[in-house]
N, C-alpha and C positions, 0 to 999 in steps of 0.2 A: 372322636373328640380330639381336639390339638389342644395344646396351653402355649400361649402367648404371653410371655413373662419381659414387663420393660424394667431395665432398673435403674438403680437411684438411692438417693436416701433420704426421709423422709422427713416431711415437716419444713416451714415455711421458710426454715434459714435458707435451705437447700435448695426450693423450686427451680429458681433460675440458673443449676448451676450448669457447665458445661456436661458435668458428668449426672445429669438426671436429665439426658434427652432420649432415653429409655420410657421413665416416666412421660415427658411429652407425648412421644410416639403411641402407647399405648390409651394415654388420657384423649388424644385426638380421634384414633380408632373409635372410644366409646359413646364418644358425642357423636360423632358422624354417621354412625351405624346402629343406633338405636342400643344398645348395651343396655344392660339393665345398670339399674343406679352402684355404685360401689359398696362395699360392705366389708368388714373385717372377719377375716379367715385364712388360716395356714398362715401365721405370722406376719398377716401382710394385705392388702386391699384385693379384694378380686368382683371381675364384671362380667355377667354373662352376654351371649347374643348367638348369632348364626353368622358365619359368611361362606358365600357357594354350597350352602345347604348342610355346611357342615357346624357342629356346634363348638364354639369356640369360650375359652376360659381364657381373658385376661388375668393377670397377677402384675403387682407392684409388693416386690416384699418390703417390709418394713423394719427387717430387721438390721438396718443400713447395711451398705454395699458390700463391707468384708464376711459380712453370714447371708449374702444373699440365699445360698445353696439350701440353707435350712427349711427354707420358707418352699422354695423350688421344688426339694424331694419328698417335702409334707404333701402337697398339692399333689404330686404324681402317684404316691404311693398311694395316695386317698380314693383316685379314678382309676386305677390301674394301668396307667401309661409307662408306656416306654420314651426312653431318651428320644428316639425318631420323630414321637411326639410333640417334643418340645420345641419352642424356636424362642429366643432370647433376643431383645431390641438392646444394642449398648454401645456406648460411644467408642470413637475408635479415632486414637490418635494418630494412628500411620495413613490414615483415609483426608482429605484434600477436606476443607469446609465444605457442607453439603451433598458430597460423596455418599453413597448407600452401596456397599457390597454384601451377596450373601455366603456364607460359608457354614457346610455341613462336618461336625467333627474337626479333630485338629487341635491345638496348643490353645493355651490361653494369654499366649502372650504379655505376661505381666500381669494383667487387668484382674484385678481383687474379686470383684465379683464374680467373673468367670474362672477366676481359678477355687473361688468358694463352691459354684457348682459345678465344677468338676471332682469336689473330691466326696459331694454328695451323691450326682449319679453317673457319674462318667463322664466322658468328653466326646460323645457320638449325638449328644443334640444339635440343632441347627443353631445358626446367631446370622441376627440382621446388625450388619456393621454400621457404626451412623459415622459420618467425616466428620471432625470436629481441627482438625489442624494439631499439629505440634508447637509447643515454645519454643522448640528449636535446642535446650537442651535438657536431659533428663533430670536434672536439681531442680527446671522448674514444673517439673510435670505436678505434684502435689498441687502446688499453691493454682496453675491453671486451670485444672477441671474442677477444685472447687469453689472458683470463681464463676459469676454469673456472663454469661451471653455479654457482649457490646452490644453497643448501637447498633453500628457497621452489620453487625451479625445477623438483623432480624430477617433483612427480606430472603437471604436463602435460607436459614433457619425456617421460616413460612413456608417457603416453597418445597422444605423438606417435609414437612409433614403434614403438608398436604397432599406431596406425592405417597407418601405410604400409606396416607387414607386412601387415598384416589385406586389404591392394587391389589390393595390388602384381600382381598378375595379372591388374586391372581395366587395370592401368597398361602391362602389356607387349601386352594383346590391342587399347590404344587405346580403350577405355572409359573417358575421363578424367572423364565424369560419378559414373559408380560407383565410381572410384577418391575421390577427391574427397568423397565420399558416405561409404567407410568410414572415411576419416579424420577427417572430421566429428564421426560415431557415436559413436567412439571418445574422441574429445575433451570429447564432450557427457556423457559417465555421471561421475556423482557420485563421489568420492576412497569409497572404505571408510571404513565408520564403525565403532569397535568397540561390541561390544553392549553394549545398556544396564544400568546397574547400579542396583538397586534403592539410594536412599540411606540411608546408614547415620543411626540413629539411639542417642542413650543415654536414651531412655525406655522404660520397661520394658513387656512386652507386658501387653494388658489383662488376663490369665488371672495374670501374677504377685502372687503374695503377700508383698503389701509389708510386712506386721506386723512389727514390732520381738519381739526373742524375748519379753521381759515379757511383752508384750500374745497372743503364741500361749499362754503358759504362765496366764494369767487366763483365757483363753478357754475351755483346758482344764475348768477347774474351773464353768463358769458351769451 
C-alpha cells in the first residue's frame, strides 16, 4: 500500500491558491482514476483506488498546511507504513512554472508543510515537486503562494496535471523515469490553436460586375 498525500489548505478561500496545487494534483488523480468518492479521516480528506495493481490512499489533510504532519503520521501509523511509503504532491518555489521534479528524503527547504511532516515521521518520505515560480524575493513569498493561479497561469497549470495523471502509475509501480517522462510529454504539446480563418476582404471578387447601371444600360444597346 503507498499514501499519496497532496497539500494545501483547506476550504474555498484557498482552492485556487498557488500553494494547494498539492491538492489539484491529488483531486485530479481521483477523478481520472476512478477513486472512491472523498471522505473525512485522519484529520483531513482521504480517496481510495488501485494504480499498477497496487492499492493507493490519497490524503488531503485539513488541518491547513503548518500541521500538515498531523494528519500525515495519523494515516501512516493507522496502516502500518513507513516513510518509503509515503510520497507528498507540494508546491515548489525553486522549480520553473510547470516544472515537476521527484526527490526522495532530504531537507525541507523552508516549506511549512514539509517541515510539519518531517517532525512527525521523518524526512526519508519521497515528494513530487510541482514548479510554481518565485516572486523574486523572499518578503514576497507569503503573500504569493496564497494568492490564486493568473490567467496566464492556466494552460501549463492544465498541462501540469494532467501530466501527473497521465504517470501516476509510472509513479506508484516506482518507475520514476516514465513517470517524469509523461509529465514532460504532457507539458511539451503546444496550447490549441483555433482554426484558421481565411481573411476577410472588401474587394470585390474578380467575376464581379462592377458597371455603373448607365454604363450596363449603353452596353445594352451597343
Amino acid at each position: 500500500m503507498r499514501l499519496f498525500v497532496g497539500l494545501g489548505n483547506p476550504g474555498a478561500k484557498y482552492a485556487g491558491n498557488r500553494h494547494n496545487i498539492g491538492f489539484m494534483a491529488v483531486d485530479k488523480i481521483a477523478v481520472d482514476h476512478g477513486f472512491t468518492p472523498w471522505r473525512a479521516r485522519f484529520q483531513g480528506q482521504i480517496a481510495e483506488g488501485r494504480l499498477a495493481g497496487e492499492k493507493i490512499l490519497l490524503l488531503k489533510p485539513e488541518t491547513y498546511m503548518n500541521l500538515s504532519g498531523q494528519s500525515v503520521g495519523e494515516a501512516m501509523r493507522f496502516f502500518k507504513l513507513g516513510p518509503q511509503d509515503v510520497t507528498v504532491f507540494h508546491d515548489e518555489l525553486d522549480l520553473a512554472p510547470g516544472k515537476c521534479r521527484l526527490k526522495q528524503g532530504g531537507g525541507h527547504a523552508g516549506h511549512n508543510g514539509l517541515r510539519s511532516i518531517h517532525a512527525h515521521i521523518g524526512e526519508a518520505y519521497g515528494r513530487v515537486r510541482l514548479g510554481i515560480g518565485h516572486p523574486g524575493h523572499r518578503d514576497k513569498v507569503s503573500g504569493y503562494v496564497l494568492s490564486d493561479f493568473a490567467k496566464a497561469d492556466q494552460v501549463w497549470l492544465d498541462n501540469l496535471l494532467r501530466g501527473l495523471s497521465d504517470g501516476v502509475a509510472e509513479l506508484a509501480a516506482n518507475n520514476n523515469a516514465q513517470f517524469l517522462n509523461a509529465v514532460a510529454q504532457r507539458h511539451a504539446r503546444p496550447p490549441a490553436r483555433p482554426p484558421c480563418q481565411k481573411p476577410q476582404t472588401t474587394e470585390p471578387p474578380a467575376s464581379a460586375d462592377t458597371r455603373t447601371p448607365l454604363q450596363k444600360l449603353v452596353d445594352r444597346f451597343r
